[in-house]
N, C-alpha and C positions, 0 to 999 in steps of 0.2 A: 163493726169488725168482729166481737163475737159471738156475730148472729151467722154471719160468713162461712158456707159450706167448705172453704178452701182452708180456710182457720180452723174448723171442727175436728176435719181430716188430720191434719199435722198435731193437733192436738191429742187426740185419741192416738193416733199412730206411736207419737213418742212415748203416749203413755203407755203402751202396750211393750214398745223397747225396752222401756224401763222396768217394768216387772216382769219381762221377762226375763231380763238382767238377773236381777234380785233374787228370783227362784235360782236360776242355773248356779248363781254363786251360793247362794245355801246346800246344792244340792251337788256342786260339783265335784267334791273328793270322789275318785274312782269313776267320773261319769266323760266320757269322749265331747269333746265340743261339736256341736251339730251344725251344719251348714246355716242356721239363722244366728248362731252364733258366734259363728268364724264372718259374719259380713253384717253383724247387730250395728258397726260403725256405722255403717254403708247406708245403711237403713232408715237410722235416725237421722241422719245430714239430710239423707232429700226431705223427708218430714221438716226438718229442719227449716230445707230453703223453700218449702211449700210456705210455711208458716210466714218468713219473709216479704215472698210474694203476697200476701193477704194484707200483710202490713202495707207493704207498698200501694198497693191497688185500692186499699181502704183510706190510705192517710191515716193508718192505727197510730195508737200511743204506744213509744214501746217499752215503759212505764209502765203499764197493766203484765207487759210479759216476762220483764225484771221482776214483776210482784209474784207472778207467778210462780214463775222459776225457782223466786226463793222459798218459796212452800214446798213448793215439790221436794228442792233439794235439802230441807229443814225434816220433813216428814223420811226419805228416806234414811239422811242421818242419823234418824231416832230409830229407826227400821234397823241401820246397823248397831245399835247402844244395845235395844233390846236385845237384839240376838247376839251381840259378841261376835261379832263378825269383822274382820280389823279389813278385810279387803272394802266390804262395803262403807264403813266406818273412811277409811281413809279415801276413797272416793269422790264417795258426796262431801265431803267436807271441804275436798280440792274446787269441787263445785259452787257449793253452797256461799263459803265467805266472802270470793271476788263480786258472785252474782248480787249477793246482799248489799256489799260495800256500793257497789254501781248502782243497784233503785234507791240507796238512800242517800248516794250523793246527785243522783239525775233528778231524782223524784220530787225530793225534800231542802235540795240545796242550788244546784245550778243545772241548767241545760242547753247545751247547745245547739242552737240554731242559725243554719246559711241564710241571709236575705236571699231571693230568689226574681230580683229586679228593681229598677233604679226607683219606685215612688219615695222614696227616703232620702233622696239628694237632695241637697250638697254632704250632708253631714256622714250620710253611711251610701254605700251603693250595693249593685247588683256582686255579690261573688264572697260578701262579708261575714265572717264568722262572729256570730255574739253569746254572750253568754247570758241565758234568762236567768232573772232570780226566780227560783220558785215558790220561795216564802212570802213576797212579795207583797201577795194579795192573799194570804191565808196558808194555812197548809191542807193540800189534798193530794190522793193518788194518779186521778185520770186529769185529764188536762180540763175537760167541761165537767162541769157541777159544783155545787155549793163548798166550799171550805168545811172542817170538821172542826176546823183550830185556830188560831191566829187570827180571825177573820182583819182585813184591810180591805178599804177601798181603792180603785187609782185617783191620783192628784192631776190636778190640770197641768200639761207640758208633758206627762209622762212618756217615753216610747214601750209601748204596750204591744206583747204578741200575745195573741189570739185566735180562736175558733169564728170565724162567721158565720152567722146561721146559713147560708145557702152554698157554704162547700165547705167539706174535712180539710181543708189543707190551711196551714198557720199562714195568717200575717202578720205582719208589723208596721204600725202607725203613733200618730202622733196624737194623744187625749188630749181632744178642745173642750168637749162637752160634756154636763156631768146630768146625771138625772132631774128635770124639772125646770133646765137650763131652755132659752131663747137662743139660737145659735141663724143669725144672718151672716148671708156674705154677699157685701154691694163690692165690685169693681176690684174683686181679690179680695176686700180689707173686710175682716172677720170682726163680728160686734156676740159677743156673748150679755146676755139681758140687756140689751140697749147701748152696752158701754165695749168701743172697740181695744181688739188686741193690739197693745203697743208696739209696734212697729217702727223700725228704722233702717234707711238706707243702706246699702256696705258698699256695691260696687256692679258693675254692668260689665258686660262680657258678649262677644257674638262668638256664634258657636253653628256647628252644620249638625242636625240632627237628622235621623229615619224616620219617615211617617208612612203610616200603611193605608191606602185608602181604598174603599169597596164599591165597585160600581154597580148598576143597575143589574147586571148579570151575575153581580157576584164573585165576579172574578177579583182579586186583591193587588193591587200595585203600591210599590215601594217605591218611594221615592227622598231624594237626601235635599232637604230644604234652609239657606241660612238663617237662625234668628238673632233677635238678640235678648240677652236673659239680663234679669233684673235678679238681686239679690238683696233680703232684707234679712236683718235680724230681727225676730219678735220675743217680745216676754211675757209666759204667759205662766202663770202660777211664782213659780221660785225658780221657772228654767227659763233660760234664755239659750236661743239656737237659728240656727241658717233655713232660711227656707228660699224655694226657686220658682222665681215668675217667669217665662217667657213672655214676651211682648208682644202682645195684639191675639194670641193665641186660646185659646176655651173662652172669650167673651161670653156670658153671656146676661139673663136681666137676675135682678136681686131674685135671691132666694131667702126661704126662712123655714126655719125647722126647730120644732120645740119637743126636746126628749124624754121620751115617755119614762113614767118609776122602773126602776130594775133593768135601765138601758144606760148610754152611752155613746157620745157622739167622735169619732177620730176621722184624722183626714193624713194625708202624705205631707210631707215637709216640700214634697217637687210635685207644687202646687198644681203645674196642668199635666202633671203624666202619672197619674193615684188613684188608683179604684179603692174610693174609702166611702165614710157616712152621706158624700154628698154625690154621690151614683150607686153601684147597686149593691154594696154593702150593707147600705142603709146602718139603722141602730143597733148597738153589741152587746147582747145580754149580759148583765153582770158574771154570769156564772162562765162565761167562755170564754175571759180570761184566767191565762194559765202564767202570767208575768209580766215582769218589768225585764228591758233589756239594760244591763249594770255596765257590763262591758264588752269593749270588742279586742277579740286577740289574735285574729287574722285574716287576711282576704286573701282567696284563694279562688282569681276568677275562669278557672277551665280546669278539664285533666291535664292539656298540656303546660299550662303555666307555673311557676313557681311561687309555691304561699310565701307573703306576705310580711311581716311583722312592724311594720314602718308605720301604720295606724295605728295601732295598739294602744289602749286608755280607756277611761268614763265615759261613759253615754250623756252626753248634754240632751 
């Protein structure tokens, strides 16, 4: 994101708003406001929503631009100290403290993140608000790379959001596999070095789900098919949690997978509907976890629907 021509732009641009700002108000007793300065609002909002867009379009952190921001508006405050200047002084200040308070409670303490689809069912679905710890796994700024502080590793059970190495955009899974670990799975049932995850029954359920299928041309048909779902509780570390089988559904023959140093193996809790470690996720560098999800405080599944709060609690 800040290699991003469309980032550089909004960046330079604000900055150039900003001192220009700066001069005019040193420089304004007796001086007429100039037409970049009767529309300097104007100016920095598009810069503004350029910036945005880059965010968007990159999957940026925007953590890196709370961190920013707070320099910026740290350096111009001191810019007002020195010179005695109460306009600029009072300013940046109105800037500076929310913008600081927000990267060090996003940054350093919690963050919230939508699930953005159902591989987490039964326990969390598509439209769920959570809260990541950020300390979690260490303390850092950006979401990928090494901790500076705290370092922690994740525990087995854990619901971990993360970077994948082959797209910017966060998931959130379930930690089966830890570095150096044997992780098979015969007929659903998960065997970590030899010895399987404890599992037990809860209840069955038929249910009409969507399926998309692609034919030979490519064209994609949707189709709503009855199944019937199986539901087990497993425990795995110190957590115990819901996980969903559809019946007869992803067969296929035993696989096995052993995780390489400084990786990590996760899969979805909705066993056959989870792009995780065992398709094309593959294994998650330690360093691209950015949390544990602690708690959820609301679902909010559309623009038109109304949020939530009837989930609301600890993340099992």
């Amino acid at each position: 994101m800040l290699s991003d021509p469309l980032f550089i732009i909004s960046i330079v641009g604000m900055s150039s708003c900003l001192i220009y700002w700066i001069i005019h108000t040193v420089k304004s007793e007796g001086v007429e406001d100039t037409f970049l300065i009767k529309n300097l609002s104007t100016i920095s909002t598009i810069f503004g929503l350029l910036m945005l867009v880059s965010i968007f379009l990159n999957a940026g952190d925007l953590g890196i631009i709370l961190f920013i921001g707070s320099i910026i508006a740290l350096i111009v405050l001191l810019i007002g100290i020195l010179l005695k200047n109460s306009t600029i002084i009072t300013s940046s200040r109105g800037y500076f403290i929310p913008i600081f308070l927000i990267f060090v409670l996003r940054t350093f303490i919690y963050e919230p993140y939508q699930i953005p689809s159902g591989s987490m069912l039964p326990g969390l679905k598509d439209g769920d608000f959570l809260l990541v710890n950020k300390h979690s796994y260490g303390t850092k700024i950006n979401r990928i790379g090494k901790p500076f502080a705290l370092d922690s590793n994740p525990s087995y059970g854990d619901v971990v959001v993360f970077i994948p190495p082959h797209n910017p955009v966060p998931y959130v899974k379930r930690l089966i596999g830890k570095p150096g670990d044997s992780v098979r799975v015969v007929n659903k049932q998960i065997f970590i070095n030899g010895t399987p995850i404890k599992k037990n029954f809860h209840k069955t359920e038929e249910e009409t789900i969507t399926r998309r299928y692609r034919d030979s041309t490519g064209s994609i048909t949707v189709k709503e098919i009855d199944v019937v779902v199986d539901f087990y509780f497993e425990n795995h570390g110190e957590v115990d949690y819901l996980t969903r089988n559809i019946r007869g559904q992803n067969t296929q023959y035993p696989s096995e997978w052993t995780v390489p140093s400084g990786h990590y193996f996760v899969m979805g809790d909705n066993r056959d509907n989870s792009n995780d470690s065992t398709k094309d996720v593959g294994f998650v560098p330690r360093e691209n976890f950015f949390g544990k999800a602690d708690y959820l405080f609301m679902t909010w599944e559309c623009w038109a629907c109304i949020p939530s709060f009837s989930r609301t609690g600890k993340i099992n």
